[in-house]
N, C-alpha and C positions, 0 to 999 in steps of 0.2 A: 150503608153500602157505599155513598158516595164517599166517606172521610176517609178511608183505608186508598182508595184509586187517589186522590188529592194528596196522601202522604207519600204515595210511590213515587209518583209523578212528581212531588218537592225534593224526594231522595235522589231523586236520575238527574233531575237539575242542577241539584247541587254538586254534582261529581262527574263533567265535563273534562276536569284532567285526563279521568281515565282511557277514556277513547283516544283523547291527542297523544298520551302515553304510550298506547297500545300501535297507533299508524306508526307513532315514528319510532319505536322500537322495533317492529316491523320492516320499514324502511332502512335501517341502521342494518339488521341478519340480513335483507335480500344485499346489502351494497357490498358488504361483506363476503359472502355466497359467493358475489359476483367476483370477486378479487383473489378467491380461494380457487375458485374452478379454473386460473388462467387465461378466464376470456372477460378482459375489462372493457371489451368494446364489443358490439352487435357484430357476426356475422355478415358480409355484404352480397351480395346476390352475383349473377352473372354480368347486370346492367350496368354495378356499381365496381365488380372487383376485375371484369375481364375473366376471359376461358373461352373455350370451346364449344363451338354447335357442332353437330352431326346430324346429318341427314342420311339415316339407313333404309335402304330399296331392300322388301324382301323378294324374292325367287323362287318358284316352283321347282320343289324334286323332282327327281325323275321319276317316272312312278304315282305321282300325285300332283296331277293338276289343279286341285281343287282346295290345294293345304294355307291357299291364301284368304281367310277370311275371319269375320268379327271377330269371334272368338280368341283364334288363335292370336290374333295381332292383338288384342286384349292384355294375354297369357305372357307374351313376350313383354309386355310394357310392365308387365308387375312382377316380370323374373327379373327385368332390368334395372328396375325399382329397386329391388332386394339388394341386388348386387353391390352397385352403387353406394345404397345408404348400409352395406357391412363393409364399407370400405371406409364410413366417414366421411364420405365428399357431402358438403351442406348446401343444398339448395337444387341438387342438379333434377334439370326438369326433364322426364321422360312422357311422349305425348303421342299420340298419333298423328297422322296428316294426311288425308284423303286415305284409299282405300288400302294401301302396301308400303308409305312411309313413316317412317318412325325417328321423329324430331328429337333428339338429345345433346341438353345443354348441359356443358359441364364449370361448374365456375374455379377459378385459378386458385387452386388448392396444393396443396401436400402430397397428396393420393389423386390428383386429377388425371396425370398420366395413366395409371394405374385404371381406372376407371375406364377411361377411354379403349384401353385394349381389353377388357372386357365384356362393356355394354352391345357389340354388336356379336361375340364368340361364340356358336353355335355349342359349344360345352359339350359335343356329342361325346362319349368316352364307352371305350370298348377295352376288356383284356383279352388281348390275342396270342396266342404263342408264338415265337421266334423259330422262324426256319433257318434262314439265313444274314447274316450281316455283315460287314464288314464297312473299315474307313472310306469316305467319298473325298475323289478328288487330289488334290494335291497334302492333304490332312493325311495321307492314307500308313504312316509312317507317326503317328501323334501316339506320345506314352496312353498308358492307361488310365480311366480318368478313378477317384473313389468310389466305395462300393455303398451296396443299399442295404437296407436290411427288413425284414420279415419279420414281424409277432403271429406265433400260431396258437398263443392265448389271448384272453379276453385281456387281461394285464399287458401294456406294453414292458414292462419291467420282468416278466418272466423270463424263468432260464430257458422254456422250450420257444427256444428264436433259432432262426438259420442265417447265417451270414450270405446277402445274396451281392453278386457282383453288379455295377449298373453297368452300363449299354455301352460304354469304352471298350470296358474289359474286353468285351468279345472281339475286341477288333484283334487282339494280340497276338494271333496267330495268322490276319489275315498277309495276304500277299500283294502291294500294291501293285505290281505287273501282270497281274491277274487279266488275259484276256475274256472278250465276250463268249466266247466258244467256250471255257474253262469256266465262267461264272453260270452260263447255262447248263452247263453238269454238275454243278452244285445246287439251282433247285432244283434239277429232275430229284438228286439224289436226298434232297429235303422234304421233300414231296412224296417220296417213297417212303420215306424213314417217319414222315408224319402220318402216311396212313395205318403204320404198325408199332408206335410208339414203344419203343423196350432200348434195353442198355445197349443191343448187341446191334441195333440197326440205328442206331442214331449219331452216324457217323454229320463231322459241321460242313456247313458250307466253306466258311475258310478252311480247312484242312484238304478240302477236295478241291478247293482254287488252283492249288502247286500243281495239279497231278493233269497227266495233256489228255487230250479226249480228241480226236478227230471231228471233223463234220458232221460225218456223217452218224454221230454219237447221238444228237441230239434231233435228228433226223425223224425218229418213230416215235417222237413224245405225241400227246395229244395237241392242238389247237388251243388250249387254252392253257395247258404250261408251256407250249413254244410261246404264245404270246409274253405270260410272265417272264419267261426266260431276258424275251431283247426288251421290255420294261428295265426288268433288275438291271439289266448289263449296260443299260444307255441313259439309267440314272443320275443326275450327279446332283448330289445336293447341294451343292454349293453355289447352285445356279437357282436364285428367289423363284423365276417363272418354274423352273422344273418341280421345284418343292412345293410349291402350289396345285401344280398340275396330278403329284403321284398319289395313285391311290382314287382317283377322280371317279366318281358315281361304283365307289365299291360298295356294295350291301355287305351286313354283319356276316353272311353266311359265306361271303367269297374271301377268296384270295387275295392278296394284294402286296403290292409295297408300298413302303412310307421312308419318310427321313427322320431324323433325329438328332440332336443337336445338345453335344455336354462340353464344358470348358472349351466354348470356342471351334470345335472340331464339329461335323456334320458325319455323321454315319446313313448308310439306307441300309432297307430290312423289306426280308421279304416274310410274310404273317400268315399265320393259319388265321381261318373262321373264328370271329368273335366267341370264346365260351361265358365270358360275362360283361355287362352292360352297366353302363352307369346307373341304369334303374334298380340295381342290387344292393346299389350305397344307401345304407341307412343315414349318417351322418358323415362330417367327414371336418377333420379341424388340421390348423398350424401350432406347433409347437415345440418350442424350445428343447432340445435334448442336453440337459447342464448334468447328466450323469455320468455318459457315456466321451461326451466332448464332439457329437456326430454333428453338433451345427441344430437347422433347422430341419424340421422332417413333419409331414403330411400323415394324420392318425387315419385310420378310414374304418368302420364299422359294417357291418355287411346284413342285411334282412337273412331273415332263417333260409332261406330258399336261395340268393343271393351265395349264404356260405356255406353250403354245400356245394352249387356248382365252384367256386372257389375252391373247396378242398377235392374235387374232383382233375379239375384242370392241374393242380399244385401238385399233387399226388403222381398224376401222365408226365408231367415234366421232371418231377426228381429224381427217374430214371435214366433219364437219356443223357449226354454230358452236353458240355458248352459249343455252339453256342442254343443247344435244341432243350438245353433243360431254362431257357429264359419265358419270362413273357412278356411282350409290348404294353406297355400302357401308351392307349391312345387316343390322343384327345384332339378333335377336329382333324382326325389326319394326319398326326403328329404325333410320334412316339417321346414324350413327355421322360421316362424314363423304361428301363427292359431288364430289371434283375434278376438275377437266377436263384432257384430252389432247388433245396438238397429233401425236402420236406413236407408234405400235404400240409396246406396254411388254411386256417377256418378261422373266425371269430373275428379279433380287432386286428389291422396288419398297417405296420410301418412304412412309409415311403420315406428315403433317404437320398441321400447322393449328390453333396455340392449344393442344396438349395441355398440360395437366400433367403434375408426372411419376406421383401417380395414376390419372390414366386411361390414361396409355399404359400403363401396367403392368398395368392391369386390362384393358385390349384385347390385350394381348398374350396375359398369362396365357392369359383364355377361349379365345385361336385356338391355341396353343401344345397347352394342351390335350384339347383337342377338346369338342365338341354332346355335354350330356345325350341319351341315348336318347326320354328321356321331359319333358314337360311338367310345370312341378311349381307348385303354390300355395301359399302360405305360409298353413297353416291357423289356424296360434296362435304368438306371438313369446313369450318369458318372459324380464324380467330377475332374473337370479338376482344377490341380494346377498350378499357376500363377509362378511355378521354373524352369520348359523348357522354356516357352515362354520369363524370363524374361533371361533367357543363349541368347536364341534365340535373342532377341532385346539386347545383352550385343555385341554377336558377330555381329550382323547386324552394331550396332552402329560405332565397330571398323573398322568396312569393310570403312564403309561409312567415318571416320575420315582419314583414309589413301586414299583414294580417293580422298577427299578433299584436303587433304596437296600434294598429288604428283600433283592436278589443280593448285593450290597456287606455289606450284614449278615453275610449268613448267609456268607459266603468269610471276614469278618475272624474271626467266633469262632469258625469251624470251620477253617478254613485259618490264621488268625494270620498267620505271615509268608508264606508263600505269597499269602497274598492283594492282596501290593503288586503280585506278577506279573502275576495275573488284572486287577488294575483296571486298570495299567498297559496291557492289552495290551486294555481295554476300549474305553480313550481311542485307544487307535492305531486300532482298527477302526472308532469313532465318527468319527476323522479322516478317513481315505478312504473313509468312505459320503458325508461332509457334499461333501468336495471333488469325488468322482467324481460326484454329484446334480448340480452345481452346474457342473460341466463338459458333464455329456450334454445337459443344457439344450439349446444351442447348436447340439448337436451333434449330436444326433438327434430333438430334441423334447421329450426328456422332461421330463413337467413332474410336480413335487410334489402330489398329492393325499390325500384324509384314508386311503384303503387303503393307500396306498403307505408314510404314517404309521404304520398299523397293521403292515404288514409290518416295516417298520424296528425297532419294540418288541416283535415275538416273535423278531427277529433276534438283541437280548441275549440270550432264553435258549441259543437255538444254540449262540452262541458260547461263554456261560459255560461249557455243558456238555460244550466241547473241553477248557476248560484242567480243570475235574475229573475227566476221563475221563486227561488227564495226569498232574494229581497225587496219582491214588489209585494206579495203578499205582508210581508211584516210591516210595507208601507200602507198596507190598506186598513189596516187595524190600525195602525198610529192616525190616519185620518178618520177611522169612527170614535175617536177620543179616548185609547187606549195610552199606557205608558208602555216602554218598552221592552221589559222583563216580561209581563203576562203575551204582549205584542208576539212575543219571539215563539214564546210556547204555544201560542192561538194558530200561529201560521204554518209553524211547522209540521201540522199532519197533513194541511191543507196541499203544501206546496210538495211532501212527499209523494202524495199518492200522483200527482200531476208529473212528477220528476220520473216516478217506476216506469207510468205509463209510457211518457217520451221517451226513455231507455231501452224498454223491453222491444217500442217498435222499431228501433236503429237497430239493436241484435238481432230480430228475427232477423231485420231486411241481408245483415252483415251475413247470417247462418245461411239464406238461400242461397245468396250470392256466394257465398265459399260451397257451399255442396253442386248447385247446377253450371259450375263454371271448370275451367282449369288453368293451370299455368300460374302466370305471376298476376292474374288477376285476384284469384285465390289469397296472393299477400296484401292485398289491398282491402279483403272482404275479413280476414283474420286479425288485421292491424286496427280495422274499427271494430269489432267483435270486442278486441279488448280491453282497447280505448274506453268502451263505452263500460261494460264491467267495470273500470278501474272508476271513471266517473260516480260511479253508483257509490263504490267502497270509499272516495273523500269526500262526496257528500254529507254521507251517513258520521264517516267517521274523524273527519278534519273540519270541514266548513262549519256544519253544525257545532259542536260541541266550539268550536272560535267564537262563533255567534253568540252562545251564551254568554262565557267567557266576557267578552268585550260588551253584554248587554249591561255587565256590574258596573261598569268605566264612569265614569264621569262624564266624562269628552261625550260617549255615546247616548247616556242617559238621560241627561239632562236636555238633550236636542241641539246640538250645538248648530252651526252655520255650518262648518265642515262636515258635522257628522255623515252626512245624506240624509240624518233623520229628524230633520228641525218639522216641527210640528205647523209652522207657520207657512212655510214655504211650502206641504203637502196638502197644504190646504183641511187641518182638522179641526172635524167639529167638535163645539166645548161637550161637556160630559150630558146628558142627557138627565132632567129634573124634571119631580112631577109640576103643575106650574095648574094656579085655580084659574078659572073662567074671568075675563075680564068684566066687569059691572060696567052697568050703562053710564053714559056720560051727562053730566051734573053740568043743567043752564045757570054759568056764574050770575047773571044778571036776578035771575028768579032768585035763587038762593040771596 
């Protein structure tokens, strides 16, 4: 039983290449990897690269006193989350801060702009039909801008599509001389014509701008479309504060105006009652249209329930003409775009019309995602400069270089030549931290910051303290009068199981601390998490197998003075003999 375990164990000994073979082939595809994916350097953090904090106050609806709490500010933190990270921004921190603020760090990115007018956008989205519209402002005279278009199959590529017009168009018959008295007889008369929806009564708001109405015309409306009436008519979107203000505490079910805004020009709209809710979007994507030549355009998918009321609303509107066969899309308040149907639209449906490919990506995103719970304000913006953080990782660095060298020290005079192993298996762990950082980037986010630095520099002592926990054991065996080949193999189960243990307790500590924490502490408790992993993997599969390796040498074998493993210097006992009992001692004189 015992000869077969003695010839395994001679076979594994003898084949120490293969492990060294196997790290540094390993080593060679990750640096590789790394150079393929176009990210040869780690990601840097906020600390290190500079960006943006945000500090968003959320607000009580109207209606809902009570919409501020755990949960919700929870819900928002990991809608924000999503957001963000489908935008690629790496590392941006979304956090809470006492009971109604929400801390958001965005690091100086590509998409960090992008990011930032997102993370606080309440994403609310409503399709409301088009009563009235027309150009605001001094715009009111601006050509038409392009149109949108509609899929009323599941296919965007189907022939049953309707060319629908976007929210320009409708200006084209508007009248800029249009007084307020003339603009409030086109919503009475939108408002009339929306409660009876047919070809013959859907006469536009601009076409009834031109035509005079007296005073006392608008005189016997109700209270709450005489109020729309001086709303619409005292509009003007080209005024920031007023486009903020319109449409202010409207519910899905009322009335309202809004503004809107294509190729530079600003239009207002006055909107029927939401008939569908961004909660109908099943999915919703950006996508290139290289068929057609339309540019970019927003896919949107609809729940079964979702597209019905969709082909209900589409169906009421493809009777009436422009501008009462459109609908608003509206998003926070903002009609986003307002194309018209000639066509009841169910299933997958197109949005078009001059996008970019940042806005469709940002319209997409927000619906893809889903509505904040809550209302949010941006209380305070901060840019943070990347000149402390990079002092900061200037002196971290140094800290960490003198730390290293006093390790390097103290292994070459006390270790001697073992100490070529330990550095050596220094740089191989330095290697797959630099290259695995530098990969997760990409690929999960992870970005470098000054904690996750500081994790990395008490990473060396961990590690250091594998390979001395190795080579004082193989010292203790060369002092019971061992040579150094059997020495190496005696120690090494010894100093393994001792090596798991101190590992396994550095990761839990790393795992708690990355689970009960947040923030950029989190890179701190992740960057020794994996440190300490990677320790374990050059133990096992560089140090050791060197050790053997070099236990063949000469230099090492024989005990040299430099080896670190001279037998004299360790102070070892000769080999241990059986030895008989000494006889008593013989009086030379007597004899």
């Amino acid at each position: 039983m015992a000869a077969p375990k003695k010839g395994r164990s001679a076979s594994a000994q003898s084949r120490p290449g293969r492990s060294l073979a196997l790290i540094l082939i390993a080593i060679a595809a990750l640096t590789g990897g790394m150079f393929v994916s176009g990210h040869p350097t780690p990601r840097l953090g906020i600390d290190l690269a500079g960006g943006t904090s945000i500090t968003l106050e959320a607000k009580n609806e109207p209606g809902q006193p009570n919409a501020i709490n755990k949960t919700n500010m929870n819900t928002a933190v990991d809608i924000m989350n999503r957001r963000v990270n489908g935008l690629g921004v790496s590392e941006a921190e979304v956090q809470t801060q006492g009971d109604k603020n929400i801390i958001v760090n965005i690091p100086k990115g590509t998409n960090s702009e992008q990011a930032r007018k997102q993370v606080g956008t309440t994403a609310k989205l409503y399709f409301r039909p088009v009563l009235a519209t027309e150009a605001s402002g001094s715009a009111a005279s601006a050509s038409p801008s392009p149109s949108a278009t509609g899929s009323a199959s599941s296919s965007p590529s189907s022939s049953a599509s309707t060319t629908a017009t976007d929210k320009a168009t409708s200006s084209g018959s508007a009248t800029p001389s249009a007084t307020a008295t003339s603009q409030g007889r086109a919503v009475t008369d939108a408002l009339k014509a929306d409660s009876t929806p047919s070809a013959s009564s859907s006469a536009s708001a601009t076409s009834s701008a031109s035509a005079s109405a007296s005073p006392s015309a608008s005189a016997s409306v109700d209270p709450a479309t005489a109020k729309l009436q001086a709303e619409y008519a005292a509009l003007d979107c080209t005024d920031k504060a007023a486009r903020a203000k319109a449409g202010d505490g409207a519910k899905p079910t009322d009335y309202t105006v809004a503004c809107g805004e294509n190729a530079g020009v600003w239009y207002k709209y006055v909107l029927g009652p939401a008939a569908v809710s961004g909660t109908d979007i099943k999915k919703a994507a950006a996508v290139l249209d290289t068929t057609s030549g339309a540019g970019w355009k927003v896919t949107m998918d609809f729940t079964s329930s979702g597209s019905k009321k969709f082909a209900t609303i589409t169906g009421q509107l493809a009777k009436n003409t422009t501008p009462q066969n459109q609908f608003g899309i509206v998003l926070d308040g903002e009609v986003v775009s307002a194309p018209s149907v000639t066509q009841s639209l169910s299933g997958s449906v197109e949005i078009t019309g001059s996008f970019t490919q940042a806005e469709a990506q940002d319209l997409a995103n927000m619906l893809k995602y889903g509505a904040l719970p809550l209302t949010f304000k941006e209380a305070s913006v901060t840019t943070v400069t990347a000149a402390l953080g990079g002092e900061q990782l200037h002196a971290g660095l140094i800290a960490g270089a003198i730390g290293l060298g006093l390790v390097i020290i103290y292994l070459v005079v006390y270790y001697r030549g073992l100490s070529v192993i330990a550095i050596a298996s220094l740089l191989v762990s330095a290697a797959l931290t630099y290259v695995l950082m530098a990969l997760l980037g990409p690929a999960i986010g992870f970005a470098l910051n000054l904690p996750a630095v500081c994790g990395a520099i008490v990473a060396i002592g961990i590690t250091a303290d594998s390979f001395i926990v190795f080579f004082e054991r193989i010292r203790d065996e060369i002092r019971e009068g061992r040579t150094l080949r059997p020495a190496v193999e005696r120690a090494w189960p010894r100093a393994r199981r001792t090596i798991l243990v101190s590992d396994f307790v550095s990761f839990l500590a790393a795992a708690v601390l990355f689970i009960v924490t947040v923030g950029k502490v989190q890179g701190f408790a992740f960057t020794l998490g994996l440190t300490t992993v990677l320790d374990v993997v050059v133990v096992f599969f560089f140090t050791k197998p060197l050790m053997t390796i070099l236990a063949r040498k000469k230099f090492f074998a024989s005990g040299h003075s430099w080896s670190g493993l001279d037998p004299k210097r360790l102070g070892a006992k000769p080999p241990l003999r059986r030895t008989r009992r000494a006889s008593a001692p013989v009086d030379t004189k007597e004899a």
